[in-house]
SEFIDO-932826 format. One record per residue: residue number from 1; x, y, z of N, C-alpha, C, O in turn; chain; residue in three letters. Coordinates in steps of 0.1 Angstrom, whole numbers, plus 5000, padded with zeros to 4 digits. Example, Ala and Ser with C-alpha at 12.3 -4.5 7.8 and 13.67 -1.06 7.14 Angstrom:
BEGIN
[1,[5132,4943,5078],[5123,4955,5078],[5132,4967,5078],[5142,4967,5085],A,ala]
[2,[5128,4978,5071],[5137,4989,5071],[5129,5000,5079],[5134,5011,5080],A,ser]
//
This chain:
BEGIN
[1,[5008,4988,5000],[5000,5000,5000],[5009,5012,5000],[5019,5014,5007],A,unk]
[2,[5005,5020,4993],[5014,5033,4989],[5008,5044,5000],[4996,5045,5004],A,unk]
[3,[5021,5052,5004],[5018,5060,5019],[5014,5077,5011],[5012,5088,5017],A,unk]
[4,[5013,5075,4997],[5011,5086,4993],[4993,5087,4995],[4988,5075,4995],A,unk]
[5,[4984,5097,4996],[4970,5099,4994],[4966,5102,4981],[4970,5110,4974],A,unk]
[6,[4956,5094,4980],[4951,5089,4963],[4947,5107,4961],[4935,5109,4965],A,unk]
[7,[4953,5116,4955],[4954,5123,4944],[4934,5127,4941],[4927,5134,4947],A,unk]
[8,[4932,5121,4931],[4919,5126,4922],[4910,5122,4936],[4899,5128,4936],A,unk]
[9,[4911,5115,4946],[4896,5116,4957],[4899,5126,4965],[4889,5133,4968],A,unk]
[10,[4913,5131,4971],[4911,5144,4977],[4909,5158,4970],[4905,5168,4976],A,unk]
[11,[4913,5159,4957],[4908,5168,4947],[4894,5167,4945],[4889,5178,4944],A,unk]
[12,[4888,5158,4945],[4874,5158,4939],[4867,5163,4956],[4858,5171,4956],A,unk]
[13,[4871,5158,4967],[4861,5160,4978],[4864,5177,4983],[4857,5182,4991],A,unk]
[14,[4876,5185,4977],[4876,5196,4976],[4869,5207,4968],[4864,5218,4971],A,unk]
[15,[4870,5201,4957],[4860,5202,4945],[4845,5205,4949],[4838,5216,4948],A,unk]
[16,[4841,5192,4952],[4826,5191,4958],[4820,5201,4964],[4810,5207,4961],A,unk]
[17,[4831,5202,4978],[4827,5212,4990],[4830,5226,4984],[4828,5234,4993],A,unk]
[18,[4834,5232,4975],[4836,5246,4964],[4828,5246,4959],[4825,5258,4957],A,unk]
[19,[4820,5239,4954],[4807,5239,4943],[4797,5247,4946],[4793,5245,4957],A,unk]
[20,[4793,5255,4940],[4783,5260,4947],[4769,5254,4950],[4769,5242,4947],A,unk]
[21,[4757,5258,4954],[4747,5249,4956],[4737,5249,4944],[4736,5259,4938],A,unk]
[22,[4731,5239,4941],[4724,5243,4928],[4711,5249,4932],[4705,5248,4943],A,unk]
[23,[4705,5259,4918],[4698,5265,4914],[4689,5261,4925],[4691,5249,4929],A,unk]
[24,[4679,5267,4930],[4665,5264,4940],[4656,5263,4924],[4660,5267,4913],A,unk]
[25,[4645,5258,4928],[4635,5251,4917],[4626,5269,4919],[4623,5276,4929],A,unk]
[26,[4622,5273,4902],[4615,5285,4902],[4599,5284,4911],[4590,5276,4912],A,unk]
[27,[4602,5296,4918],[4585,5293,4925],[4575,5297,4914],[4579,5300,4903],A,unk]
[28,[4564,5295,4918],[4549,5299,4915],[4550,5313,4916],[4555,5318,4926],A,unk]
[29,[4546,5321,4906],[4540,5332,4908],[4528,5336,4919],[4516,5331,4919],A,unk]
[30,[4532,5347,4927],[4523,5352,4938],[4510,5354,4928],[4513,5361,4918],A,unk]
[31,[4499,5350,4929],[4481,5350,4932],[4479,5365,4940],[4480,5364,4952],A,unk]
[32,[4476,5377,4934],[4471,5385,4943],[4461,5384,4949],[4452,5382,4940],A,unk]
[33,[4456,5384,4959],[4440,5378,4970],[4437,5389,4965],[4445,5398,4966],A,unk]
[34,[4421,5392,4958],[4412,5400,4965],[4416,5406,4971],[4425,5404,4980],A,unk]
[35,[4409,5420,4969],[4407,5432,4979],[4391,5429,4986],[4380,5427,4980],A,unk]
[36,[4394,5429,4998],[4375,5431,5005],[4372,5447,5002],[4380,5456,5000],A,unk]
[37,[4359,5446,5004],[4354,5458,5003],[4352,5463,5020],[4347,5457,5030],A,unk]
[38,[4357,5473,5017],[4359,5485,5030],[4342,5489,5036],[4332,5490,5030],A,unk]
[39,[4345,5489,5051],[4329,5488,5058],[4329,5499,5056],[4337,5507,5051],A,unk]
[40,[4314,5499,5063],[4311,5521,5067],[4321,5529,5071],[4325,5540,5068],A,unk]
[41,[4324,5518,5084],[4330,5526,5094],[4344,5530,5092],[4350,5540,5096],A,unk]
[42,[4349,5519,5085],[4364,5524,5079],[4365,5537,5069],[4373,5545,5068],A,unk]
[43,[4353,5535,5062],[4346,5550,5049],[4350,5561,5061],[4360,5568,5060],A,unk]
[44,[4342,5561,5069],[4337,5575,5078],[4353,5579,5083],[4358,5590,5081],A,unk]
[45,[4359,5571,5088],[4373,5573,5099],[4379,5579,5087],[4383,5591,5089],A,unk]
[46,[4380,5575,5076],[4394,5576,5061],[4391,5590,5058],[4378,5592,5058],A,unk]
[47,[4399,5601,5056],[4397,5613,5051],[4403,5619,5036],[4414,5622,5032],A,unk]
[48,[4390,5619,5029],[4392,5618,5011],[4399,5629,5012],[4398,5635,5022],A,unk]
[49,[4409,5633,5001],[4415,5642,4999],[4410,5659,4997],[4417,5669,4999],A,unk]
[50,[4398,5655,4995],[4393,5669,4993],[4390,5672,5010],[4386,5683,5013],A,unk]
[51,[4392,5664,5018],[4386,5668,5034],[4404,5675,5036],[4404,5681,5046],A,unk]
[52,[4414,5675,5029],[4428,5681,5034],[4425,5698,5037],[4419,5707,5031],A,unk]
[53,[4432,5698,5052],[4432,5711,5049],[4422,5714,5060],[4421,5726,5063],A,unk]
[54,[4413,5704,5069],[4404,5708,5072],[4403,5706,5091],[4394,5708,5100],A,unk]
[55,[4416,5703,5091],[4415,5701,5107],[4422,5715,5114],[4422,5727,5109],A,unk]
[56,[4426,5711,5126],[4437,5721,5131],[4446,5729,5131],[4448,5741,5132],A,unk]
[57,[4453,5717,5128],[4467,5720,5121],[4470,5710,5108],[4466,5698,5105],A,unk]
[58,[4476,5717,5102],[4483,5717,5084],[4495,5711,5085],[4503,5716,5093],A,unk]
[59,[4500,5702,5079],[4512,5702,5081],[4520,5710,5065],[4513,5708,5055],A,unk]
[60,[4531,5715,5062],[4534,5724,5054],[4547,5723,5053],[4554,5726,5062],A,unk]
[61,[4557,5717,5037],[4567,5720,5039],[4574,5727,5028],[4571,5728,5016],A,unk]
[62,[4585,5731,5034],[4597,5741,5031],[4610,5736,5028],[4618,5730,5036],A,unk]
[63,[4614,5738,5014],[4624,5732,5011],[4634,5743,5007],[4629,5750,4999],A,unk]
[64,[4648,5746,5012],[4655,5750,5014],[4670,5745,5014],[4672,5733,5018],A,unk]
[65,[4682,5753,5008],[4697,5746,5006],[4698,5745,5021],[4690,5748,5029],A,unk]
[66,[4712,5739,5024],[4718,5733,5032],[4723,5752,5042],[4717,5757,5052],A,unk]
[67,[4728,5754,5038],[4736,5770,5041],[4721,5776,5046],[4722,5782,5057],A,unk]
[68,[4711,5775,5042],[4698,5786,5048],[4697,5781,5058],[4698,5787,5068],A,unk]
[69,[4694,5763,5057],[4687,5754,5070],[4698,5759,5081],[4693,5760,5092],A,unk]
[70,[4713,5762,5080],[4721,5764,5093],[4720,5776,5096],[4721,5778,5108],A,unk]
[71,[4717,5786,5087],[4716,5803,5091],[4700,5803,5105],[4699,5806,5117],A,unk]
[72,[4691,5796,5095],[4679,5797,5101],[4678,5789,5117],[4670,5792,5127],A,unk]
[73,[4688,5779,5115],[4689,5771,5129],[4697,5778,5141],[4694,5778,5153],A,unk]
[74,[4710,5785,5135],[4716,5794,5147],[4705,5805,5149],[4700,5807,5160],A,unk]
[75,[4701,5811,5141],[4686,5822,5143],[4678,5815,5153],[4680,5817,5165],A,unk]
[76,[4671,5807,5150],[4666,5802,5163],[4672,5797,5177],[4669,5798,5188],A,unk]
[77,[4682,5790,5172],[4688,5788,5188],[4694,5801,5193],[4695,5801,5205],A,unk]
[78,[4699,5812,5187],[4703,5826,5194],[4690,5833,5201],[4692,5839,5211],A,unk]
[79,[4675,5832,5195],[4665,5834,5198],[4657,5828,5208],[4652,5833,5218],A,unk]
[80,[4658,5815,5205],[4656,5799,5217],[4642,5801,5214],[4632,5802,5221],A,unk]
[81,[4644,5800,5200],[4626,5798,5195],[4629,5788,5187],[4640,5785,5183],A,unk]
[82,[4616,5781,5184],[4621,5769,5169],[4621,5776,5156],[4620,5788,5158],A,unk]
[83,[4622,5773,5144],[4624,5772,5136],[4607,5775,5131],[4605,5785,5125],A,unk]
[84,[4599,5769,5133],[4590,5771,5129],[4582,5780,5132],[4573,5783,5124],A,unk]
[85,[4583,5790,5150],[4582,5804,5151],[4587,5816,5143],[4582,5828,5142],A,unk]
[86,[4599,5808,5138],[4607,5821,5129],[4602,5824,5120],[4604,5835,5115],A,unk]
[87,[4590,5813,5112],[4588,5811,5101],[4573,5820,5099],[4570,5825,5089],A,unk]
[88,[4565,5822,5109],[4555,5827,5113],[4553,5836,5120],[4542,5841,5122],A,unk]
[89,[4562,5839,5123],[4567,5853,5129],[4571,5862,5112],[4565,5872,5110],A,unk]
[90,[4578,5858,5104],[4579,5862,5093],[4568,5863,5082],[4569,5871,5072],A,unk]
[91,[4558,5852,5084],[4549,5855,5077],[4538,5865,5083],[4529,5869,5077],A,unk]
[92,[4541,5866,5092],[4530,5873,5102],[4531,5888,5096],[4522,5896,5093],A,unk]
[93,[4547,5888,5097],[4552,5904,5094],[4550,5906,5078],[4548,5918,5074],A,unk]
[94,[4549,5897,5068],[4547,5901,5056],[4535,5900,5049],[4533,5902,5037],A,unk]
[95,[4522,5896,5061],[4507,5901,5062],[4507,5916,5063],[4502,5924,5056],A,unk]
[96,[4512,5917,5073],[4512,5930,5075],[4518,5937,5070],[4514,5948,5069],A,unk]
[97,[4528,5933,5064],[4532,5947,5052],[4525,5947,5037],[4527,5956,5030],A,unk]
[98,[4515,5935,5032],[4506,5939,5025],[4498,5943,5026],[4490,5946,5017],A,unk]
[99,[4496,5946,5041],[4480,5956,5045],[4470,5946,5049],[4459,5951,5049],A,unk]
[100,[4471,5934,5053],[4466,5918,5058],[4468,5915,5072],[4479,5915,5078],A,unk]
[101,[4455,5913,5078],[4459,5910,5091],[4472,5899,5095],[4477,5889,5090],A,unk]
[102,[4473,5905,5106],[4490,5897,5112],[4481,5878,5114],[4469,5874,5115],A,unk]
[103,[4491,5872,5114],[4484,5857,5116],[4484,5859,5132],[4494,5865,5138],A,unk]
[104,[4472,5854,5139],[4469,5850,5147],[4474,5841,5161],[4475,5844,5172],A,unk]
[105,[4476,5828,5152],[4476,5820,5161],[4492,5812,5162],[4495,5804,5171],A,unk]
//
């Protein structure tokens, strides 16, 4: 018996364990279920688009470079107001320089 190791079986069992794993079998295409039809009560809660606009508060945004958002941020923290006082405070003041009541609230 030869003290050398048979060559092509420890190549091949290296081989094997490198291989990658084969392909997974293609699924089935997803079946979209039905949509149920929505109760009353979920109707009444949902607020259609034309209802925007109609509660308390609005939410409203403002897009602005990078350099304004930090001018406007030290402004407020030198003030120790937010950001969004500044914003309203400024609109307030440019009601009033068209001759428009100051905003309110």
């Amino acid at each position: 018996m030869s003290d050398k190791p048979n060559k092509p079986a420890l190549l091949a069992a290296f081989t094997e364990a490198a291989r990658p794993p084969a392909p997974a079998a293609p699924r089935a295409p997803r079946i979209a279920k039905p949509r149920r039809a929505r109760t009353e009560r979920e109707d009444a809660t949902r607020s259609p688009r034309s209802a925007r606009g109609q509660g308390e508060r609005i939410n409203l945004t403002y897009r602005t470079t990078a350099p304004t958002w930090e001018r406007l941020k030290h402004l407020a923290i030198s003030d120790r107001v937010s950001i969004q006082e500044l914003i309203h405070a400024a609109l307030s003041r440019e009601f009033e320089r068209r001759g428009l009541p100051a905003l309110d609230d």
